[in-house]
N, C-alpha and C positions, 0 to 999 in steps of 0.2 A: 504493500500500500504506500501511495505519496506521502500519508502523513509520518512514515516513518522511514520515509528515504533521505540518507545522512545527506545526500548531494541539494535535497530539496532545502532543508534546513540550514545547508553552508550557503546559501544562494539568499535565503532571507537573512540570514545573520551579514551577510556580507553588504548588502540593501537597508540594515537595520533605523541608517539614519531620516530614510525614505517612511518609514512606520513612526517612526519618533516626531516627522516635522508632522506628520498628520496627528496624530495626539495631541502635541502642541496646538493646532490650529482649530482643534476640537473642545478642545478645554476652553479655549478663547474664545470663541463663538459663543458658547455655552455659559461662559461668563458674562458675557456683553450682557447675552440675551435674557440670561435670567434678570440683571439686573433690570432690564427696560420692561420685562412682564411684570416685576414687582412696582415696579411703578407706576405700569398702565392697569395690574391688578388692582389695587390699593386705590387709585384715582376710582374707579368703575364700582368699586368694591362698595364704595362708602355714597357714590351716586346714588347705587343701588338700594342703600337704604337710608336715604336723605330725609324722604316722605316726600320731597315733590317732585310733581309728576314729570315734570318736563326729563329732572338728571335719571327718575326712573327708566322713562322710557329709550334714553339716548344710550344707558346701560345697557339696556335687554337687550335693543335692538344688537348693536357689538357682541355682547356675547353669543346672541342665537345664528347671526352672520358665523360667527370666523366658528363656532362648535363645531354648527353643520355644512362645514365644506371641508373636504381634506386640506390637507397642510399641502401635500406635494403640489395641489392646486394651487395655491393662495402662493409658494414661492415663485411655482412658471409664472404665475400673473405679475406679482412685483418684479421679478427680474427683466420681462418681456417687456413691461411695462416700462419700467426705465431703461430699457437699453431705446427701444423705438422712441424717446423722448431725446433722445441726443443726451441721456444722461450716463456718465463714464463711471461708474461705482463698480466698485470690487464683488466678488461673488462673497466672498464673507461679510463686508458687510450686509450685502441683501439679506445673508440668510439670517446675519445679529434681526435685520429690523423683522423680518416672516416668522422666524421663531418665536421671538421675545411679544408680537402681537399677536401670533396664535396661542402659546401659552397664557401671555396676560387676561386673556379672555377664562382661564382655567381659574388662574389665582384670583382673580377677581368674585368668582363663583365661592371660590374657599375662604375668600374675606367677610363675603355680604353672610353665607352662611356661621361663621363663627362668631359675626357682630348678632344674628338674628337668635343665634343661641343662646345671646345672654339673657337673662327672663325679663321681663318687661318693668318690672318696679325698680330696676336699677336705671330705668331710661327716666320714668316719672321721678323718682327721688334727687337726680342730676339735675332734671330741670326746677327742682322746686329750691334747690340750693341757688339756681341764678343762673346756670351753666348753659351756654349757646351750645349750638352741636358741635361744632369743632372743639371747646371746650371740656365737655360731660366724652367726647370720644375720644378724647386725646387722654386727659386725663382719666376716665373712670371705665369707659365700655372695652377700649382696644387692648388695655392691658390687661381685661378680662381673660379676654377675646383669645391671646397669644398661643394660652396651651393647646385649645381647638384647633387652630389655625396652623400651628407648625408642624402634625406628623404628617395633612395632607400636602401641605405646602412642600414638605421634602421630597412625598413623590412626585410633584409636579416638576422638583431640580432632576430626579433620575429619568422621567421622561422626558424631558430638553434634551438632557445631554445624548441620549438614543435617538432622538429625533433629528440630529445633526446630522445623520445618515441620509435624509433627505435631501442633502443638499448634491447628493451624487448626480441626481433628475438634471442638475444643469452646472454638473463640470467643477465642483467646488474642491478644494484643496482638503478637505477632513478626511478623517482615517479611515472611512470607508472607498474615498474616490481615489486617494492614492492607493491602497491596497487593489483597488480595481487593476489603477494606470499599471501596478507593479505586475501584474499575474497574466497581462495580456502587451506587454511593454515587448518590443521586435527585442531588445537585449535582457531584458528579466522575467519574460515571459514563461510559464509554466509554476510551480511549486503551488498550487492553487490550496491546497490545504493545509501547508502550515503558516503559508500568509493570512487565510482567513480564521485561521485558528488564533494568531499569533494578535488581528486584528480584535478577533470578540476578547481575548482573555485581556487587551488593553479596557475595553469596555467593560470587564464585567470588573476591573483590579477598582473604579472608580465608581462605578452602580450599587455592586453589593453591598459593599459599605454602608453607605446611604440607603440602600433600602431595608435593610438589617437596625440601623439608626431609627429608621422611621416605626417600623414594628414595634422596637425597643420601646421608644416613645411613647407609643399608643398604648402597648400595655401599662407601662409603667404609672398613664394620667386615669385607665378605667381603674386601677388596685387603690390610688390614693382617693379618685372620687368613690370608691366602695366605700375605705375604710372610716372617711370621712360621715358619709350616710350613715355606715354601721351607729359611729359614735353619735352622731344627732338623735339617732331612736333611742340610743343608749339613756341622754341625758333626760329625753323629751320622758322614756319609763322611770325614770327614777323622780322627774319631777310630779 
């Protein structure tokens, strides 16, 4: 089998810096992007539950757009789009801004839901202290809101970073498109599986993690809000 022919393996090892720039240009992307969906999240997020109708409605509309359209759509469009615009941009950039607006539309969902979880008397109690909504949300609801908000919000980062793979669709430098360029290249052509091996186990050395993190998380917030309840019934029987 290729995946254990020594010849295949001296061929990617000897190519290695070709898998490294792609890793590199992957994590970067993936950085841009998460941060621009956390900020088109978080904007959208809090639209969402503004109470008025206009930032409602300019919310839904965004998110039910970019949810239900694939991503590899929504890249050809912006890339096609600015290239027939006389516009000269980079393929990573395109993909930072189709990412980070395809995700933002997720985290945005994971904000309005975590701010909607808090129970309703902390929103009445905020306003009656005097607190405007950026106010009673800044201070009182969002840091609620955080423990909700973060195991989902970390699989939104392991899904970015996997979704970088999309950007193969139109010729992008990530570690999928150079592992492609590498295994069909006139001089490095061939070794097809332990380049793509060598490719997913870059992926999974930086997903797992985080999504191992994220479980952790989740369980770790249902144990303390058990033991919390427990003790509330605890005190409410003894009173």
């Amino acid at each position: 089998m290729e995946l254990f022919s020594v010849a295949s393996w001296a061929k990617v090892w000897a190519y290695r810096t070709t898998f490294l720039l792609g890793f590199g240009n992957t994590l970067r992307t993936a950085v841009f992007a998460l941060l621009l969906s956390m900020v088109l999240g978080v904007i959208f997020g809090l639209a969402a539950t503004s109470g008025k109708k206009a930032l409602v409605a300019v919310a839904r509309v965004y998110v039910e757009i970019i949810q239900n359209t694939p991503l590899l759509l929504q890249i050809c469009f912006l890339y096609y789009a600015l290239a027939f615009s006389g516009q000269n941009v980079e393929i990573i950039t395109t993909g930072i801004v189709a990412l980070g607006v395809y995700h933002g539309a997720y985290v945005a969902e994971v904000v309005r839901a975590g701010i909607e979880a808090i129970p309703r008397g902390q929103f009445e109690a905020a306003l009656s202290q005097g607190f405007g909504y950026l106010g009673y949300m800044y201070y009182i609801i969002l840091p609620q809101s955080i423990k909700i908000i973060l195991p989902p919000m970390v699989n939104q980062v392991v899904n970015l970073i996997k979704n970088t793979s999309c950007l193969y669709i139109i010729g992008g430098a990530d570690l999928i498109s150079l592992t492609y360029s590498f295994v069909t290249g006139a001089t490095t052509g061939g070794a097809y599986a332990p380049a793509y091996f060598v490719c997913g186990l870059l992926f999974f050395i930086v997903c797992f993690p985080l999504s191992t993190l994220a479980g952790m998380w989740e369980s770790a917030l249902k144990n303390r809000d058990a033991r919390v309840n427990t003790a509330t019934k605890n005190v409410e029987g003894v009173a």
